[in-house]
N, C-alpha and C positions, 0 to 999 in steps of 0.2 A: 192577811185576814183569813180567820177559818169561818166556814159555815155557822161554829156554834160563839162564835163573836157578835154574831146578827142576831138583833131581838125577831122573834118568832113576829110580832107581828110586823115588820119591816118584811121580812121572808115572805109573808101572806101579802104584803103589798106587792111586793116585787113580781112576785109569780101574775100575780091579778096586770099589773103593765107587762108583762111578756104577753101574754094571751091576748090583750088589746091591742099592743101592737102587732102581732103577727092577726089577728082580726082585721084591724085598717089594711096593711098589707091585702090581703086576699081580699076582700072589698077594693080595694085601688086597684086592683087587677084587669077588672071591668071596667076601665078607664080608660080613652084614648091614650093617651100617654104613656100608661106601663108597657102599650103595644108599641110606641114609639121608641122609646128607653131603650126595653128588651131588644129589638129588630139594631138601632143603635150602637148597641154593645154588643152584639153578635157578628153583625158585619168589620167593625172594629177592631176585635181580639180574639172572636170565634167560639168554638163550647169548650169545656170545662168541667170540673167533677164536681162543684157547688151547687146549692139547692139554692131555687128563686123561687117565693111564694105562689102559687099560682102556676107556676108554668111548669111544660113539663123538660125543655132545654136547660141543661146545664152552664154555670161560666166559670172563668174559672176566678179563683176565690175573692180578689182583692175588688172584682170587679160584679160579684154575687152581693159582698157587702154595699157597695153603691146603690145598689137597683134594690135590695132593700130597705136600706134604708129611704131610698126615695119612694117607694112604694108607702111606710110607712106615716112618711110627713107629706105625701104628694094632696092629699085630702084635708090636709091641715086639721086633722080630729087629734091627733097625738098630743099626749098629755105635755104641757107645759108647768116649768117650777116657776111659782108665782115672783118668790125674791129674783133668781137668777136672771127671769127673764128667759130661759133657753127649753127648746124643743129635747130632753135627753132620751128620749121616748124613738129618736129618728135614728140616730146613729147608736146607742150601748147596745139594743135588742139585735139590731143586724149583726154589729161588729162580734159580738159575743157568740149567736148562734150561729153566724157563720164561723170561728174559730172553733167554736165547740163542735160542729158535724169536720170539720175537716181535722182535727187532730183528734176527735173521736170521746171525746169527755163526759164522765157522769152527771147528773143533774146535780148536786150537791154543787160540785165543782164551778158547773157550770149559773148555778142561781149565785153562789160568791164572785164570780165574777161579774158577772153581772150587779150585783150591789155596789159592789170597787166603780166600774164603769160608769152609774148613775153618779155616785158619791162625786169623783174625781170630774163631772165633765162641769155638775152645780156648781163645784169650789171654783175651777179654772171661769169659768161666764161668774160667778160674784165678783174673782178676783178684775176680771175686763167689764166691766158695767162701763154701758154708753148706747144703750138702744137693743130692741128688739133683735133684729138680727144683724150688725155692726160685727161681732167678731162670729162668725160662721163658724172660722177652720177651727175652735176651741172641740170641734168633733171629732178632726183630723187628729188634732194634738193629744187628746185622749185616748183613743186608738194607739197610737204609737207608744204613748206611754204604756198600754194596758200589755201589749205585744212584745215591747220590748223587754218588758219587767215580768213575761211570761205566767202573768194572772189567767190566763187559759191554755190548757195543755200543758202542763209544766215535762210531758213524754212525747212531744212534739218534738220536731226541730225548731231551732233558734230560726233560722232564716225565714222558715215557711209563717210562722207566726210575728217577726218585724217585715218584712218583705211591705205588707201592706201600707205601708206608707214612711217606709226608709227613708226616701226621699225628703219627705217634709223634717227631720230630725237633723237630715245633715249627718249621719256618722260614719264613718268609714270601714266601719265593722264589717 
């Protein structure tokens, strides 16, 4: 998918959920728990060259996306899609802009994938319907799919963009 495949006003939505989710983020910051999270995954794994909203320690990438995204649904305000039933608001924004500051990508770039990311996570939670939150890892799986099939950075390395959740795919690549 190119940038000008997207209807401009899809593009204007998209951008409007990037901003609110990196809003909730920074708002959830000021919550026990981001303090717990962060301290958490610092003792953990340690720092890292990824950006966590709000703070000013780094982690390193796989695990920047985590604490984003829980920052962004830790307040439960992140927009939900009414058919799918799924939070995509929690995991596309983190997973995206954290692939997009680490392999270093233009905003064009980075709003298409991002579209791909929402598109793909609504289809996979329609396709598993059975409750609000019953298939979780449909987050997980999207992510991998988006990484593996190099929808962000395509002047990345391979590994540094599936790394993030290799595991969950099972490939031996």
């Amino acid at each position: 998918m190119n940038i000008e495949d997207i209807p401009a006003l899809v593009r204007d939505r998209a951008k409007y959920l990037i901003l609110d989710a990196v809003g909730i983020a920074f708002v959830t910051r000021h919550y026990p728990i981001s303090e717990k999270t962060r301290n958490g995954l610092l003792d953990a794994v340690g720092t890292g060259t990824a950006s966590v909203a709000g703070f000013q320690e780094k982690l390193p990438l796989r695990d920047t996306v985590i604490i984003n995204g829980a920052l962004v649904h830790g307040l439960d305000y992140d927009d939900t899609h009414p058919r799918s039933i799924v939070h995509p608001e929690a995991s596309s924004p983190s997973t995206v802009l954290g692939f997009g500051e680490h392999c270093d990508v233009g905003g064009r770039e980075l709003l298409t994938a991002y579209v791909t990311a929402m598109q793909s996570i609504i289809r996979i939670r329609m396709a598993a319907m059975g409750g609000l939150h019953r298939w979780g890892c449909a987050a997980g799986v999207n992510a991998a799919y988006l990484a593996k099939n190099g929808f962000v950075g395509p002047t990345c390395p391979y590994e540094s963009r599936f790394g993030l959740y290799k595991n969950h795919l099972h490939d031996d690549e």
